[in-house]
C-alpha positions as CSV (number, residue, x, y, z in Angstrom):
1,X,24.9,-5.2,-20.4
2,X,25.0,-1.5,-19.4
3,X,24.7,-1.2,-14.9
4,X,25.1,0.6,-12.2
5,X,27.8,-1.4,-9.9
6,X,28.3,-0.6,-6.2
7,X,31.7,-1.8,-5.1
8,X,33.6,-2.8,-1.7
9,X,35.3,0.8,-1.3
10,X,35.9,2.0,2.5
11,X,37.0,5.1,1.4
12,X,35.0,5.9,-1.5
13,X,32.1,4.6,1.0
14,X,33.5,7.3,3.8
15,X,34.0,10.3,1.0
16,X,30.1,9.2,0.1
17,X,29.1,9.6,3.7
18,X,31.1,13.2,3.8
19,X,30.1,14.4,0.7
20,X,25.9,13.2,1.3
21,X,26.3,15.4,4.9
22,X,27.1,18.2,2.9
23,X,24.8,18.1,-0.8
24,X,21.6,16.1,-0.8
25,X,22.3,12.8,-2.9
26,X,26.6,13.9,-3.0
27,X,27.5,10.5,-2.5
28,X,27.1,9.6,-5.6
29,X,29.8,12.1,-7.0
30,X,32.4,10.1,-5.3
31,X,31.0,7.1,-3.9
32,X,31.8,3.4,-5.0
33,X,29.0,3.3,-7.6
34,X,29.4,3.1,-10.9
35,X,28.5,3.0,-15.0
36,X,30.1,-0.3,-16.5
37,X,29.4,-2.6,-19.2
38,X,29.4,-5.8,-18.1
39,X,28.6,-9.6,-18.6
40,X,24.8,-10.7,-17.9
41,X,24.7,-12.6,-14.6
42,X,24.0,-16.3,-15.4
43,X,21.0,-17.8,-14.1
44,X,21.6,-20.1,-11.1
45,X,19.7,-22.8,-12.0
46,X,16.5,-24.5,-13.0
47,X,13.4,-22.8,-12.4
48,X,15.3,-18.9,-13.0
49,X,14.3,-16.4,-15.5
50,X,16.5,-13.3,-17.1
51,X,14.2,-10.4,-16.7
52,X,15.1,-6.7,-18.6
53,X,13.9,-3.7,-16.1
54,X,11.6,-1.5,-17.8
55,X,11.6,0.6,-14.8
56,X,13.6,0.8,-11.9
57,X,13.0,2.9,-8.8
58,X,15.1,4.7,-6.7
59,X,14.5,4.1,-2.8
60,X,14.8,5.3,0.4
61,X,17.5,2.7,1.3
62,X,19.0,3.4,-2.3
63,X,20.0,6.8,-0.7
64,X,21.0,5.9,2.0
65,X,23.8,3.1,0.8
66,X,24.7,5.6,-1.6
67,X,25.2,8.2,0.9
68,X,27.3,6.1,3.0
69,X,24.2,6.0,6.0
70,X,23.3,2.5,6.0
71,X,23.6,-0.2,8.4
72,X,26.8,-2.3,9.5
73,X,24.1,-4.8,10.7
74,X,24.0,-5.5,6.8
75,X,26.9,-6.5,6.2
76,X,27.0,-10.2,6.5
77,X,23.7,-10.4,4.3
78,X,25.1,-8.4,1.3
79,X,27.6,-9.6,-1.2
80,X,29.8,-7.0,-3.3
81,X,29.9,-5.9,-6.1
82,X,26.1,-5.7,-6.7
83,X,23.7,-3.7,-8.7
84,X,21.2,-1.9,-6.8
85,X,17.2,-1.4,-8.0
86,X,14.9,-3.6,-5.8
87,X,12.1,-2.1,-7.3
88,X,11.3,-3.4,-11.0
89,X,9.3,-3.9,-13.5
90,X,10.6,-5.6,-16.5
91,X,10.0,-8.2,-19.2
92,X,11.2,-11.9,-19.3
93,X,12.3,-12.9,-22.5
94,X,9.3,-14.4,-23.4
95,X,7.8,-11.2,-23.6
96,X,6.1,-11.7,-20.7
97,X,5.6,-8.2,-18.4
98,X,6.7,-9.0,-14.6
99,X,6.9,-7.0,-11.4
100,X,10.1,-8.0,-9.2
101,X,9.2,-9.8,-5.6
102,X,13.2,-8.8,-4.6
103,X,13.2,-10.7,-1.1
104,X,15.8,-13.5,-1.8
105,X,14.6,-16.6,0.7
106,X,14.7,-20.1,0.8
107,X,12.6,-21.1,-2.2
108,X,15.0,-18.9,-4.3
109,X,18.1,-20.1,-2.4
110,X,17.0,-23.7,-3.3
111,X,17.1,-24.7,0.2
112,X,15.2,-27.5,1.3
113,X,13.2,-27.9,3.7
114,X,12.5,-24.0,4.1
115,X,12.7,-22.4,7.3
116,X,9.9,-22.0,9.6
117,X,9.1,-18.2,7.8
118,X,9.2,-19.4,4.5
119,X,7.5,-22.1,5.1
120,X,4.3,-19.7,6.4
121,X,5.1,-17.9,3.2
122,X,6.9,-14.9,5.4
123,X,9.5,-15.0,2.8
124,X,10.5,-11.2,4.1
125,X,11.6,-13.2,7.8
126,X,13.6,-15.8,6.1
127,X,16.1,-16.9,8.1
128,X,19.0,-17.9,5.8
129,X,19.5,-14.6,3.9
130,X,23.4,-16.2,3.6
131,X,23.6,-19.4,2.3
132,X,22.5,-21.8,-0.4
133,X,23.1,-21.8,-4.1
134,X,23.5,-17.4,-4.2
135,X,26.2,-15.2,-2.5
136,X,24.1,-13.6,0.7
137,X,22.1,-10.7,-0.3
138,X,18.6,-9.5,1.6
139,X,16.9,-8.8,-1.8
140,X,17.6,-9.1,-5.7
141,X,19.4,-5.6,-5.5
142,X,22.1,-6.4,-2.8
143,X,23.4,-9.7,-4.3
144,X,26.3,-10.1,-6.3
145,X,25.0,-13.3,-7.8
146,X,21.6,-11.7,-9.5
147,X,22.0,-8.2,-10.2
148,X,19.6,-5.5,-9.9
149,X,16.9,-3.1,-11.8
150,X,19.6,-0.5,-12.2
151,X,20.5,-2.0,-15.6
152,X,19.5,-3.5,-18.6
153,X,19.6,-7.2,-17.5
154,X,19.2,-9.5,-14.3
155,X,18.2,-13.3,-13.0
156,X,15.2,-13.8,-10.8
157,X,13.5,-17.2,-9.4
158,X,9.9,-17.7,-10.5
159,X,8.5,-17.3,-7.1
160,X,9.8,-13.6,-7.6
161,X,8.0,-13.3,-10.3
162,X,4.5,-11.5,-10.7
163,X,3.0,-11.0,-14.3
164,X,1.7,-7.6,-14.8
165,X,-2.0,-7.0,-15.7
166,X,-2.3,-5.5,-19.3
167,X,-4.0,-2.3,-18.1
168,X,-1.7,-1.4,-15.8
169,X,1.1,0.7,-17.1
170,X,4.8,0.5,-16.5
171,X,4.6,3.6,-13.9
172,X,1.9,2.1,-11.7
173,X,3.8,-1.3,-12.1
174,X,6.9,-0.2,-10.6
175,X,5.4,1.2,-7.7
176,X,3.4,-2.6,-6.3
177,X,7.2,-2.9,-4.5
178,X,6.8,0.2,-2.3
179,X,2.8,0.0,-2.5
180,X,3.7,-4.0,-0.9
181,X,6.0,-2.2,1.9
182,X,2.8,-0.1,3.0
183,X,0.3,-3.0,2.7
184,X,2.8,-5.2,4.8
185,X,3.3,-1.9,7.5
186,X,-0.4,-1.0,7.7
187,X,-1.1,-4.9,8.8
188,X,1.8,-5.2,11.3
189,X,0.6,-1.7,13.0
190,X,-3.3,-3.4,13.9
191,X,-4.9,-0.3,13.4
192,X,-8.0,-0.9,15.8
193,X,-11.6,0.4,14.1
194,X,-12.2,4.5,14.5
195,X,-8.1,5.0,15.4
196,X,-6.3,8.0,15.5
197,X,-3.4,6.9,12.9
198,X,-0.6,9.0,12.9
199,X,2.3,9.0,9.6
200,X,5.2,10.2,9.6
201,X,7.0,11.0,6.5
202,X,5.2,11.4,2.8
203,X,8.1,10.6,0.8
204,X,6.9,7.9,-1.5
205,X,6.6,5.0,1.5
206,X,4.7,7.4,3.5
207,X,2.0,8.6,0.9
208,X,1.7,4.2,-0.3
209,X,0.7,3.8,3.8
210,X,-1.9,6.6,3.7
211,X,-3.5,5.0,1.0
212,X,-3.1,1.5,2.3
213,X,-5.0,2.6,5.5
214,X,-7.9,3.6,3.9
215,X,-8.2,0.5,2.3
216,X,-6.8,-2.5,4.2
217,X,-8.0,-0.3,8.3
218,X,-10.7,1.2,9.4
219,X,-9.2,4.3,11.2
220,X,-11.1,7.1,12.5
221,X,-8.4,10.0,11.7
222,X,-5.1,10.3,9.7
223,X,-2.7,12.9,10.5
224,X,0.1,12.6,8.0
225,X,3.5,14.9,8.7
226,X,4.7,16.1,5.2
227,X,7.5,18.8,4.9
228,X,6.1,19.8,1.6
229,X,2.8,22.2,0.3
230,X,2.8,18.9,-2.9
231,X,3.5,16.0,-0.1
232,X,0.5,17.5,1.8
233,X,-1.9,17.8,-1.1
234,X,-1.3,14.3,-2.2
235,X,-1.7,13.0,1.5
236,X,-4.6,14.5,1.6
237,X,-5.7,12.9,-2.3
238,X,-4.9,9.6,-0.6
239,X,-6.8,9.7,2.4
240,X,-5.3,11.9,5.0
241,X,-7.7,13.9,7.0
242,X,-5.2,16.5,8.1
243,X,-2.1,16.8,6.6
244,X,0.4,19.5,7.5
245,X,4.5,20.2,8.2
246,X,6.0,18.2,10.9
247,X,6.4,20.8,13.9
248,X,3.0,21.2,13.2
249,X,2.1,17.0,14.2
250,X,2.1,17.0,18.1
251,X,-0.6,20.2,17.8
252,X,-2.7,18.4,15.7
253,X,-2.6,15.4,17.4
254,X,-3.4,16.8,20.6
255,X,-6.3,18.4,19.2
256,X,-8.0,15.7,17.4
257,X,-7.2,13.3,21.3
258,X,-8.2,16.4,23.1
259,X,-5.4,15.7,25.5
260,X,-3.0,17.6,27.4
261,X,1.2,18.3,26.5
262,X,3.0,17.3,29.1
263,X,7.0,18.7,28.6
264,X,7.8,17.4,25.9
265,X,5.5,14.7,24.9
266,X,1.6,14.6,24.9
267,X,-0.3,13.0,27.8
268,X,-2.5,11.2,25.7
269,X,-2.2,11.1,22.0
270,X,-2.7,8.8,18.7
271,X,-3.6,5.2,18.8
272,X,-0.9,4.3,16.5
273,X,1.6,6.0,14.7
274,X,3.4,4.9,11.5
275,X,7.2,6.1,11.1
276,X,8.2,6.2,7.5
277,X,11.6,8.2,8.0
278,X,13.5,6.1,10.1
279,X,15.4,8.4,11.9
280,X,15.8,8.9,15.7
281,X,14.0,11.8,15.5
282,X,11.2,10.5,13.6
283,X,11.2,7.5,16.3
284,X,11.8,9.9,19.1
285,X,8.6,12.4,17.8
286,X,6.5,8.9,17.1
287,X,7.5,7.9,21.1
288,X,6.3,12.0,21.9
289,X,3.0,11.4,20.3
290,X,1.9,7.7,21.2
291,X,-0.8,7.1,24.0
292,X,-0.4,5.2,26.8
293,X,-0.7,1.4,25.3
294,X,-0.7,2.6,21.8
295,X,1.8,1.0,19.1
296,X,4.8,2.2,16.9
297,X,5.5,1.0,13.7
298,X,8.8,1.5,12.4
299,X,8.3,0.9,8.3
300,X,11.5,3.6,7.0
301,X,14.8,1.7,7.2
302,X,16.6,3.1,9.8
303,X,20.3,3.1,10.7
304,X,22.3,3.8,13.7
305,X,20.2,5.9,15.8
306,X,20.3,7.5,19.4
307,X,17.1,8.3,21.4
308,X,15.5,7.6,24.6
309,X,13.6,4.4,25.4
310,X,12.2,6.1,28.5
311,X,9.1,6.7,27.0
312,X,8.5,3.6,25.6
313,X,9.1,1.6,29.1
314,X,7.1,4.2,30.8
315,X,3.5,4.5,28.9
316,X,3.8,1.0,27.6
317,X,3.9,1.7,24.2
318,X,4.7,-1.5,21.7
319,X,7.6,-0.7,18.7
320,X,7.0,-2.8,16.0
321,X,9.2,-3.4,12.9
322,X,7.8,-3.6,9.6
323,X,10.0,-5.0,6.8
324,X,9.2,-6.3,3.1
325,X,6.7,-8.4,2.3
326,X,5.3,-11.8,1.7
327,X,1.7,-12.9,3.0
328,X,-1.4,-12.0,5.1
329,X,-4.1,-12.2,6.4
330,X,-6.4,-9.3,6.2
331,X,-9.8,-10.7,7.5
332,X,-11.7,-7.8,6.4
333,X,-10.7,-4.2,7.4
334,X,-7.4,-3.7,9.7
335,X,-6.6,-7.7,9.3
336,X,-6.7,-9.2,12.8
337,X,-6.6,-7.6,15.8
338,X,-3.1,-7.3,17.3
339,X,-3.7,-9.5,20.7
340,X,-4.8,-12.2,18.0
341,X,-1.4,-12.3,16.6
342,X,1.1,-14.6,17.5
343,X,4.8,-14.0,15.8
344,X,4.7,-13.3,12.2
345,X,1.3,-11.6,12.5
346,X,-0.5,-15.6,12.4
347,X,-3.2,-15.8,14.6
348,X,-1.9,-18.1,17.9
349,X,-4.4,-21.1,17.5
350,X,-3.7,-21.2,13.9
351,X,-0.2,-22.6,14.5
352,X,1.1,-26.0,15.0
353,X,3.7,-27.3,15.5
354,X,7.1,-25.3,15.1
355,X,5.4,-22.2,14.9
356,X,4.5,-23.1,11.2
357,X,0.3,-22.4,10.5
358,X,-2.0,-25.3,10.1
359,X,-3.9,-24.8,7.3
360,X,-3.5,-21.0,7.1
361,X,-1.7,-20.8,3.8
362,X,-5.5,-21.2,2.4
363,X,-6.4,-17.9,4.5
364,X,-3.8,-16.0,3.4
365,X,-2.9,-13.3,0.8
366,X,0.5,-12.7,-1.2
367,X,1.5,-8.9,0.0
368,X,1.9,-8.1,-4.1
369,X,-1.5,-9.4,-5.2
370,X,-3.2,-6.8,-2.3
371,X,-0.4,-4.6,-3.4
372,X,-1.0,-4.7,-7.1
373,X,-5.1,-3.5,-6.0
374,X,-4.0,-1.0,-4.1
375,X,-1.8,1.1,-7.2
376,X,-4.6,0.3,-9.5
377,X,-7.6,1.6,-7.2
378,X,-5.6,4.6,-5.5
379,X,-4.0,5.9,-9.2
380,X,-0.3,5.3,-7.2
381,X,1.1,5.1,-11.2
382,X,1.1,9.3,-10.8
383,X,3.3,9.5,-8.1
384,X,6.5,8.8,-10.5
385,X,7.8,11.9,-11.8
386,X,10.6,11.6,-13.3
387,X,12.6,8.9,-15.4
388,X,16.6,9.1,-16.3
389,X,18.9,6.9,-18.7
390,X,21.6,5.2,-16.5
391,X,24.1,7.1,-17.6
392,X,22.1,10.5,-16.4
393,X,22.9,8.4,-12.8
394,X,24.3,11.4,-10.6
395,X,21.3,13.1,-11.8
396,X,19.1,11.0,-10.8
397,X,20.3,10.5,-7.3
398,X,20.6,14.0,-6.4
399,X,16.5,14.5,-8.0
400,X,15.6,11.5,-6.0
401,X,17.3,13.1,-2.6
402,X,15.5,16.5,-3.0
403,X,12.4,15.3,-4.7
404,X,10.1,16.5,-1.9
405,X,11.2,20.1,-2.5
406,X,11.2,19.9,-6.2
407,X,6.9,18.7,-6.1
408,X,8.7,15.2,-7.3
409,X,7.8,11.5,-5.3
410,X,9.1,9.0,-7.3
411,X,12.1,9.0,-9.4
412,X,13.1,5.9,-11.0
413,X,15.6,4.4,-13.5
414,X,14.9,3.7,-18.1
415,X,17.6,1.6,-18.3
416,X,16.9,0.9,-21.6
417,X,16.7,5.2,-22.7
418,X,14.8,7.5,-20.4
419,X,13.1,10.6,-21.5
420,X,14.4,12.9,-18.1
421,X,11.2,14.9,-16.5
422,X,7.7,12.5,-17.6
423,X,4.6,14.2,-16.7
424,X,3.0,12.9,-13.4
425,X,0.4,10.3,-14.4
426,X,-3.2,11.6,-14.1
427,X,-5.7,10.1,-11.4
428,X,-7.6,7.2,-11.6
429,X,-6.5,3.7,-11.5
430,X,-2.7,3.9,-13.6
431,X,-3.8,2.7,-16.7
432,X,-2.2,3.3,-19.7
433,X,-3.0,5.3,-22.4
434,X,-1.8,3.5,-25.3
């Protein structure tokens, strides 16, 4: 099979870093991926599935591997070499069309009995991202053992597995992994009814939450922060009340809470606010911005950062991480209220014992079945612009770093051609034209 390997290289990984600080997607001129032909992986075991990507999208936390930005604290939950592309859509070889779930927990891992977060069907809090019958890996994407969408073959458990509805074409299917991200973010920030919602960032995680508020929260205003005259105009297509650069935010916030700026930080300000950078001066302007009380939600991947917790002692404000995917419970509108939650987003009197839910599993809602509605009803098939042929990979990389200031969103992966530039998809609900 033709992929796109990422090797254990310390100083290809360092030149990456050097080279990304200097040229927008650089790192992958000298970093540790690349082009190879290699054997399929071999499936693990019973109940696994060899799934070709159609489509494969580039990500946020694609870049930032690639440009040598990520994490130490992923380290021990990544096995090398892998092949990245988490986000997929793809056929089994039954012909069947599937969408990737990537997150690789227990039930995948074979491990028996699941952990308490598998167990309440949080696959995305699984607690043994390390061990059982796969090398550690997060997600299909960072394991050596399964591959990943940036190539023309790799293994997935059936649980990972989502068939594809036959309307929906290959573009909107290969955005239900971000569009999942935003569903799960929108629920974990408990956006109370008639809210002032704040997001920042509209990259493509930050135009999947403004659309996910409008249909899974009730807020009152959304003030997105988009560098971009395209970002803002498709912000505003998906719901966004007022959409405009980011020094332009804290003015807009302070004018829609009618509240005062005190230094550098607003007195009052929005209700919650959404951070879909990840960076400490997203978190730092999101902390600036916050009301007394309100609520953070951190859904961009972020590395290491410095900033100042003052803030966030002072006025009370609750940071909330929001990663992956795997079920909920959105009664109605905005799900349930955030004092209802206990950990994992569960109600509190719907657990027993070990922290695992009663009977809740009958309440709750796969992430990718609410996500898969939410790319058909808000037309999210348009946001991908471009697709490139694996071996076009430098190419791709540096589009998908600068696609905000080329009017781009999504740039993803053919891995079977590619046809460079594709015309956005038009509005509506992604279907297909054929």
């Amino acid at each position: 099979m033709k992929a796109l390997r990422f090797s254990r290289s310390l100083p290809r990984f360092a030149a990456a870093r050097v080279a990304g600080s200097l040229t927008p997607g650089g790192g992958a001129r000298v970093g540790p991926l690349t082009l190879v032909e290699a054997p399929e992986p071999e499936l693990p075991g019973p109940g696994w599935a060899r799934v070709h990507p159609l489509l494969a999208g580039i990500c946020g936390s694609d870049l930032a591997t690639l440009g040598g930005r990520s994490s130490r604290y992923f380290e021990p939950i990544v096995s090398f070499p892998f092949v990245p592309g988490h986000e997929v859509v793809g056929t089994t070889e039954d012909g069947a069309r599937v969408v990737l779930e990537p997150v690789l927990g227990c039930i995948a891992r074979g491990i028996e009995p699941p952990c308490a977060a598998c167990a309440a069907g949080d696959s995305g809090r699984c607690h043994h991202l390390s061990i059982g019958h796969l090398k550690p890996g997060l997600q299909t994407g960072y394991c050596a053992d399964t591959g990943g969408g940036w190539s023309t073959a790799l293994v997935a458990h059936e649980s990972q597995l989502h068939r594809v509805p036959e309307p929906l074409c290959d573009e909107a299917a290969v955005m239900v992994e971000p569009a999942a991200c935003a569903v799960h973010g929108v629920l974990r920030a408990a956006v109370p009814e008639g809210a002032l919602v704040v997001v920042l960032g509209a990259g493509t995680l930050g135009l999947c939450v403004t659309a996910a508020l409008r249909r899974f929260a009730l807020p009152g205003t959304v003030v997105v922060g988009a560098k971009h005259p395209d970002q803002q105009a498709e912000a505003r297509r998906l719901g966004a009340d007022v959409a405009v650069a980011p020094p332009e935010v804290r003015r807009a916030v302070r004018r829609t809470a009618r509240c005062l700026e005190v230094g550098e930080r607003l007195a009052g300000g929005a209700d919650a606010v959404i951070d879909c950078v990840g960076r400490g001066e997203s978190l730092a302007e999101a902390l600036a911005i916050t009301r007394p009380g309100g609520r953070v939600t951190l859904v961009g991947m972020p590395g290491p950062e410095r900033i100042d917790l003052a803030p966030l002692w002072q006025r009370e404000i609750e940071l909330v991480g929001a990663y992956a995917y795997g079920s909920e419970n959105p009664r109605g509108p905005g799900g349930v209220p955030g004092d209802a939650r206990g950990p994992g987003g569960v109600p509190r009197d719907a657990r027993g014992p070990g922290g695992v839910p009663r009977d809740d599993r009958r309440r709750r809602v796969r992430t990718f079945d609410l996500a898969f509605d939410l790319v058909a009803d808000a037309g999210l098939g348009r946001l991908v612009s471009a697709r490139y042929p694996l071996e076009r990979y430098r190419e791709a990389i540096q589009h998908a770093s600068t696609a905000g200031s080329r009017g781009a969103v999504k740039i993803v992966f053919e891995p079977s051609g590619g046809m460079g530039v594709s015309p956005k998809m038009p509005g509506g609900k992604g279907v297909s034209p054929r």
